[in-house]
C-alpha positions, 0 to 999 in steps of 0.5 A: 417456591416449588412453582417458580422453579417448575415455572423456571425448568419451562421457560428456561431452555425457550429463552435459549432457544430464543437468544441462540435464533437471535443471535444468528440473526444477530451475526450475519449482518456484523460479520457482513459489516467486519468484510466490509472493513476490509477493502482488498475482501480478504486477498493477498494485497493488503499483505504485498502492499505492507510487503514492499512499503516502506516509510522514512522521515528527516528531521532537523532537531525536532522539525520534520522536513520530510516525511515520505512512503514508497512502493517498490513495484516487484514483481511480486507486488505487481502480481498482487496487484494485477490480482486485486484490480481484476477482482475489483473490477472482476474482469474476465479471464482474457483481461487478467491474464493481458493485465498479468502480462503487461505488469510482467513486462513492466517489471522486467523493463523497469524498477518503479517506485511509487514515491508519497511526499509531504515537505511542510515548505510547499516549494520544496516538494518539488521531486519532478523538477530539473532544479529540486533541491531533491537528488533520488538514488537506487543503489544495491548490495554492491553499491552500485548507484543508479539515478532515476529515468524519470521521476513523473508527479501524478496530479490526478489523485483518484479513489482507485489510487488512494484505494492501492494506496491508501497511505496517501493523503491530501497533503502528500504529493504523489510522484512515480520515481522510474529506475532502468532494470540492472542487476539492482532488483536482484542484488538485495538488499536495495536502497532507494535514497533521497537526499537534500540539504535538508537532510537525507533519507533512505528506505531500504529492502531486504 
């Protein structure tokens, strides 16, 4: 008994010693694999994407007729954004600071939405058309109501899209739904509607 407890003193603190240098080395790689988890590496766009999203559905009784997800592009976002895209790509100093620009300039020119929609009837997902049965509004805090310049289908859906936006699924269809710039952007809150027979949707940001 006495040597199993001299036996235990010893050996003790090396199995410490031992379980403690495992775990380093344990630990290094798990930490590795929880980063690579997270697609934006810790930056601030995962919380501007969250920010500036917004998801609505219709439903008649207990069918959906439309279920969709758009992302109000504020200055804001774009800035997270133009950030993002220069660490993924890691450009220089020069191509960020054009990129930063340029999203500037788009946002002072428009109010652009992106606008993910899944319609269980294929031929009413049809947003980009002249004859949708599809009308997009934007109003703000006053009321104002403003119809979109243009609302584009984005038919090419590539990973560097799906990776900004990662709501978007194979069965959704992807529009970029374009408002000119009015007082709207400020007068918040604003309300991007979509509205149909179907029934009628709206998203708003505070």
């Amino acid at each position: 008994m006495k040597l199993l407890r001299i036996f235990s003193i010893k050996i003790f603190p090396a199995i410490i010693v031992i379980f403690f240098c495992l775990g380093c080395r344990a630990f290094g790689p798990i930490e590795r694999l929880k980063e690579s988890y997270d697609p934006y590496h810790g930056g601030q766009y995962e919380a501007a994407l969250k920010d500036w999203s917004r998801e609505a559905r219709i439903y008649r009784g207990l069918d959906v007729q439309l279920i969709a997800d758009a992302t109000f592009k504020s200055f804001k976002f774009r800035n997270a954004y133009s950030n993002e895209y220069a660490r993924a790509y890691k450009l220089t100093d020069s191509e960020k600071t054009k990129l930063l620009k340029d999203q500037k300039n788009a946002a002072l020119a428009y109010n652009d939405f992106l606008l993910v929609a899944y319609v269980p009837d294929k031929k009413f997902n049809d947003f980009n058309k002249k004859d949708s049965i599809w009308k997009i509004y934007l109003t703000d805090g006053k009321g104002k109501m403003v119809n979109p310049l243009e609302i584009r289908k984005i038919k090419k859906v590539d990973a560097v899209t799906t990776h900004f936006f990662p709501y978007i699924t194979p069965w959704k269809s992807v529009y970029m739904v374009r408002f000119p710039t009015t007082s709207t952007a400020a007068d918040k809150p604003i309300k991007l509607i979509i509205t149909s027979v179907l029934g009628s949707a709206e998203m708003i940001w505070e």
